[in-house]
C-alpha angles and dihedrals in degrees: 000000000000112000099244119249094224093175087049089042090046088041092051096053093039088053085060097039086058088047092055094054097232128164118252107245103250125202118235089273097056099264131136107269101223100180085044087053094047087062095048090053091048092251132152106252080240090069085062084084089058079063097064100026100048107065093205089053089043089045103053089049089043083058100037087051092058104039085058089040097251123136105257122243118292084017108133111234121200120273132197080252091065090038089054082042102054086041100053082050094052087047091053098043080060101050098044085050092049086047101053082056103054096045084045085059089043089053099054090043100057091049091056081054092051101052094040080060098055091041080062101039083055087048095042088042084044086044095047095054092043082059092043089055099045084041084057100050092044084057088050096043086045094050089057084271125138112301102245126247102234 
């Protein structure tokens, strides 16, 4: 028994698909179907691996896929994982963003804070000596000194 030429055999029955002018089979995310187009060759859904391993096989799908708009073969399509994905990115591109602004607020508010407190520790420290002063003079005046000018 003669040992079968699987790339001549695939190549033989692709050469009449084309000629019939037929579509390639696509998947739900716009790539070639090989196992679908296995079936409409007449293949065994085992040749499908001849698609992806033979580079002339692969490269005359690959040609005929583009030139019907459809993803070539091993090309990854996207799928609803990438769009969550893109989407969860996007999400978190937002919220960092929505976060730098608000600690650069915060920041600034906090600055403003801090130099309010400072503002009152220089009035209570300014505060704190005027009592010790009139403190002072009280002493004095209570002592028989001289009665202080207020």
């Amino acid at each position: 028994m003669a040992k079968r030429n699987v790339e001549e055999e695939i190549s033989t029955r692709m050469d009449e698909f084309i000629a019939a002018s037929k579509r390639l089979p696509a998947t739900n995310d716009g790539k070639v179907n090989v196992l679908a187009l296995c079936r409409d060759l007449g293949l065994a859904p085992s040749d499908a691996q001849h698609f992806h391993r033979k580079e002339a096989l692969k490269a005359t799908i690959n040609a005929l896929a583009e030139e019907q708009g459809i993803l070539p073969i091993g090309a990854r399509g996207r799928s609803d994982e990438d769009e969550i994905i893109e989407r969860r990115l996007s999400q978190i591109a937002t919220q960092a963003k929505d976060d730098a602004q608000a600690a650069a607020e915060q920041s600034a508010a906090a600055g403003v804070m801090l130099d309010e407190l400072r503002a009152a520790q220089d009035e209570i420290e300014r505060l704190t000596l005027q009592v010790r002063a009139l403190e002072e003079k009280l002493r004095i005046y209570e002592d028989g000194g001289i009665p202080p000018r207020i």
